[in-house]
C-alpha positions in Angstrom: 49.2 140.0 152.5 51.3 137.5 150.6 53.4 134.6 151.9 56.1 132.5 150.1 58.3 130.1 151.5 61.8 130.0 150.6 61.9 127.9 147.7 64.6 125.8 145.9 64.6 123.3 143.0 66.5 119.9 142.3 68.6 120.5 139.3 69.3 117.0 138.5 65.4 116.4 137.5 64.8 119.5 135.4 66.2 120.6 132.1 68.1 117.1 131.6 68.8 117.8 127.9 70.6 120.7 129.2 74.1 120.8 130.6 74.1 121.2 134.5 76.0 124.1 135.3 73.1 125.8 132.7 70.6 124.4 134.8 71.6 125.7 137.9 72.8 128.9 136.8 68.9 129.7 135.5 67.8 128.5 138.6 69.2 130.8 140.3 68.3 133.7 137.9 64.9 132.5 138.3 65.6 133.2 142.1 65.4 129.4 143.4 67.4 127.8 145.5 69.4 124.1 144.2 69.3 121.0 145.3 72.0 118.6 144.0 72.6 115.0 144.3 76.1 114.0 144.4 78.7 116.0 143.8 81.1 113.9 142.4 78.8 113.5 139.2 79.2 117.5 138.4 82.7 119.9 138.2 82.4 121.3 141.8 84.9 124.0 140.8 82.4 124.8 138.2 79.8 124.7 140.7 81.7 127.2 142.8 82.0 130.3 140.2 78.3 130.3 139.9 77.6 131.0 143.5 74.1 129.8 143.9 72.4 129.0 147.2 73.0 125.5 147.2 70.1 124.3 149.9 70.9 120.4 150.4 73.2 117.7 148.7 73.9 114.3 149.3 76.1 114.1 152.4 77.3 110.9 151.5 78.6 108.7 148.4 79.0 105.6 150.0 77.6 103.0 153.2 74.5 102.7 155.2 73.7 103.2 159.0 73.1 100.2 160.3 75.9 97.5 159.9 79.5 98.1 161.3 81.3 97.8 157.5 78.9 100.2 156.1 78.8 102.8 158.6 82.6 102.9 158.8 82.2 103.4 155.3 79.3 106.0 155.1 81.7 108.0 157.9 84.7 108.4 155.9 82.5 109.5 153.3 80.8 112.2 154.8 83.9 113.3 155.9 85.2 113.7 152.5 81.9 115.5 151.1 81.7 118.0 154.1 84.8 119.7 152.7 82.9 120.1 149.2 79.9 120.9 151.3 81.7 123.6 152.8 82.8 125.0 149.3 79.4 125.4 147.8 78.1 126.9 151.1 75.5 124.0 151.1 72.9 124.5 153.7 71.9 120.8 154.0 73.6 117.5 154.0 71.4 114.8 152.8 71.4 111.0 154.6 69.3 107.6 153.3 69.1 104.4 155.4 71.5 102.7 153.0 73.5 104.1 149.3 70.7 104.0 146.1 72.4 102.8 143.6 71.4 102.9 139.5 67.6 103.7 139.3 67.2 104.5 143.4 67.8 100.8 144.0 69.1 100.6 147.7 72.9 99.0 147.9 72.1 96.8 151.1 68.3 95.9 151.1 66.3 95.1 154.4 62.8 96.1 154.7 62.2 94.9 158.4 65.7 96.4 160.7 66.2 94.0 163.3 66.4 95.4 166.9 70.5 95.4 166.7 70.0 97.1 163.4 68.0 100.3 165.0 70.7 100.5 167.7 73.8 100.8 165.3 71.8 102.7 163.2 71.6 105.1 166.4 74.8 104.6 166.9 76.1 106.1 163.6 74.0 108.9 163.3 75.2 110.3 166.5 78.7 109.2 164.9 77.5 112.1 162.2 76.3 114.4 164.8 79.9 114.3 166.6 81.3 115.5 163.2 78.6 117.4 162.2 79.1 119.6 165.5 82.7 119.7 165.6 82.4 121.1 161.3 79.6 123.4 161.8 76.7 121.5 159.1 73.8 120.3 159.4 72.7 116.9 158.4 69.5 115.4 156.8 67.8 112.0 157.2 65.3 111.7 154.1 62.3 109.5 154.2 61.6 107.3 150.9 59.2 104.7 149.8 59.5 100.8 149.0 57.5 101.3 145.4 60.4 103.8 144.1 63.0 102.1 146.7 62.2 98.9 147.2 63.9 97.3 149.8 65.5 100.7 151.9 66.2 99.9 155.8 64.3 102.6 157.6 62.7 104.6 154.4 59.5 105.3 155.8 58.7 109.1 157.8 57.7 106.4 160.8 61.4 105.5 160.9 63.0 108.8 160.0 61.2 110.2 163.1 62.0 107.5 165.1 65.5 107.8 164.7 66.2 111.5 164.8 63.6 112.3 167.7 65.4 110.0 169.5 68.6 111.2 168.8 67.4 115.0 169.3 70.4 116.6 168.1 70.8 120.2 166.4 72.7 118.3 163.9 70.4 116.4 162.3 67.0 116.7 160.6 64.7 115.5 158.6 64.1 116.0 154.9 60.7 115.5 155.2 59.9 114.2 151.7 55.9 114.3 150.9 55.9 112.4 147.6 57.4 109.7 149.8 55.0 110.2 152.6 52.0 109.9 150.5 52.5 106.7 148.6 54.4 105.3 152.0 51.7 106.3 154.7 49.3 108.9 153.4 48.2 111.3 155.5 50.6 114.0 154.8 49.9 117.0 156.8 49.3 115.2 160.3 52.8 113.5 159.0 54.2 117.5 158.7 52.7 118.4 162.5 54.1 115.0 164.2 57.8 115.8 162.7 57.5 119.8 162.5 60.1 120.2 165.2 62.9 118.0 163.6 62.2 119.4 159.3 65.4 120.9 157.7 63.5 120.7 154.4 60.3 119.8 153.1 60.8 118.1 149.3 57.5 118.1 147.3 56.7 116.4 144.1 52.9 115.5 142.6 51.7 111.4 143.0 51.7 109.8 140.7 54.3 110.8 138.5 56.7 112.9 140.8 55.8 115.8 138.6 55.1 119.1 139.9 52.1 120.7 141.6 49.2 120.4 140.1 49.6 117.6 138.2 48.3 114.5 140.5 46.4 113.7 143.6 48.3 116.4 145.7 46.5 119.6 147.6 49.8 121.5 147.7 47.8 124.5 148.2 46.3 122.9 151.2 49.3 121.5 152.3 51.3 124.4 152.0 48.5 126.4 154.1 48.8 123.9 156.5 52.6 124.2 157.0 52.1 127.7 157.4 49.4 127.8 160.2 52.1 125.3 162.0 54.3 127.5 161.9 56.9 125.9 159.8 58.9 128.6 157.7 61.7 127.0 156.6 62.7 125.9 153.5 60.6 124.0 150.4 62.5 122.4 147.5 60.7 120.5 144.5 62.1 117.3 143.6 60.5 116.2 140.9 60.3 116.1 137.2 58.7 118.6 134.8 55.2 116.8 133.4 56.1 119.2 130.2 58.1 122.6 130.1 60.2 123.1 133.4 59.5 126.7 133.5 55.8 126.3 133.9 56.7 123.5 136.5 58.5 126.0 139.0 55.8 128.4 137.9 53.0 125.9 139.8 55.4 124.7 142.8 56.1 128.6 143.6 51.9 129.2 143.0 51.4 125.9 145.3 54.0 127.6 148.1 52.9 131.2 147.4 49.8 131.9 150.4 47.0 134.6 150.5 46.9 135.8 154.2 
């Protein structure tokens, strides 16, 4: 008996000599969900005709959770991306502790919250949640790391748990990203058990080099025999780059996610 999660693919990290309607139009020949960042880089009406299963896309262009400025701005935002959200059927909504900005630098950097900090933080998310419930979306809160992010307010899975267990709202989850988990904390699948009741999405790329499976340190077999036996059957997207031909890169992250029962 064979098992394979539902699977989906960031199209802004593969194929990026090609044109991006292409690229996610042959993702979804090849049968993969996509994963976008944000929207207002691509031609959402072009995005539209080719009626893929977009999984998760940055809910956000602009503002951070945890000062009053930003989250009025990160609000406003959301509410302007949840209407393109809603055109391309996008499953997921994806949140960060702050806007990255060129290279994944974080806008407003703060590696230590202060205790006010965590409490508006709280404050906005349930903010989203409010509109979240009254559009009918989900929303994401995405851990990071300081080596690729240096400087994110509440980047690590510690914090992305703390914030949306404690909120324990149907409207938000975690994008439980395990590149980030592994150079952040390590210990990656006791990290999957403690947040399985909160994941909208597990991300997975290799370390180092946030290429696919099978390229670095990763057991993504393991792993992904671990998720299973937890019971987690929800969705898997690869966010990573392609260590040589992209093909062959989806071709390992669908073996890594494919199980023998």
């Amino acid at each position: 008996m064979i098992y394979k999660f539902p699977l989906a693919a960031c199209a802004e990290m593969l194929w990026t000599d090609k044109p991006f309607d292409w690229r996610v139009s042959r993702l979804t020949e090849m049968g993969f969900g996509v994963g976008i960042w944000n929207w207002i880089d691509h031609d959402v009406d072009q995005l539209e005709k080719i009626k893929a299963n977009y999984t998760i896309m940055n809910g956000y262009l602009v503002g951070s959770l945890a000062d009053e400025k930003g989250a009025d701005e990160l609000i406003k935002s959301i509410k302007e991306t949840i209407v393109v959200g809603k055109r391309l059927n996008v499953s997921r909504l994806n949140l960060h502790g702050t806007g990255l900005g060129e290279g994944g630098i974080p806008i407003k950097q703060n590696n230590n919250p202060s205790k006010e900090m965590w409490i508006k933080a709280n404050d906005t998310l349930n903010r989203v949640c409010d509109i979240a419930e009254k559009e009918g979306v989900v929303f994401t809160l995405e851990n990071l790391n300081l080596l690729d992010h240096p400087g994110c307010p509440f980047n690590s899975t510690a914090d992305v748990y703390e914030l949306v267990s404690k909120i324990n709202r149907p409207q938000l989850k975690i994008n439980l990203d395990l590149y980030h988990t592994q150079i952040g904390e390590g210990d990656v699948i006791r990290w999957c058990k403690k947040c399985l009741d909160y994941i909208g999405e597990v991300q997975v790329a290799d370390n180092p080099g946030r290429c696919e499976p099978e390229t670095g340190e990763m057991n993504y077999k393991l792993i992904a025999k671990s998720l299973y036996d937890m019971n987690y059957r929800g969705p898997v997207g690869l966010e990573s780059f392609a260590s040589n031909n992209p093909e062959l890169a989806l071709e390992r992250f669908e073996k890594a996610f494919t199980i023998d029962l």
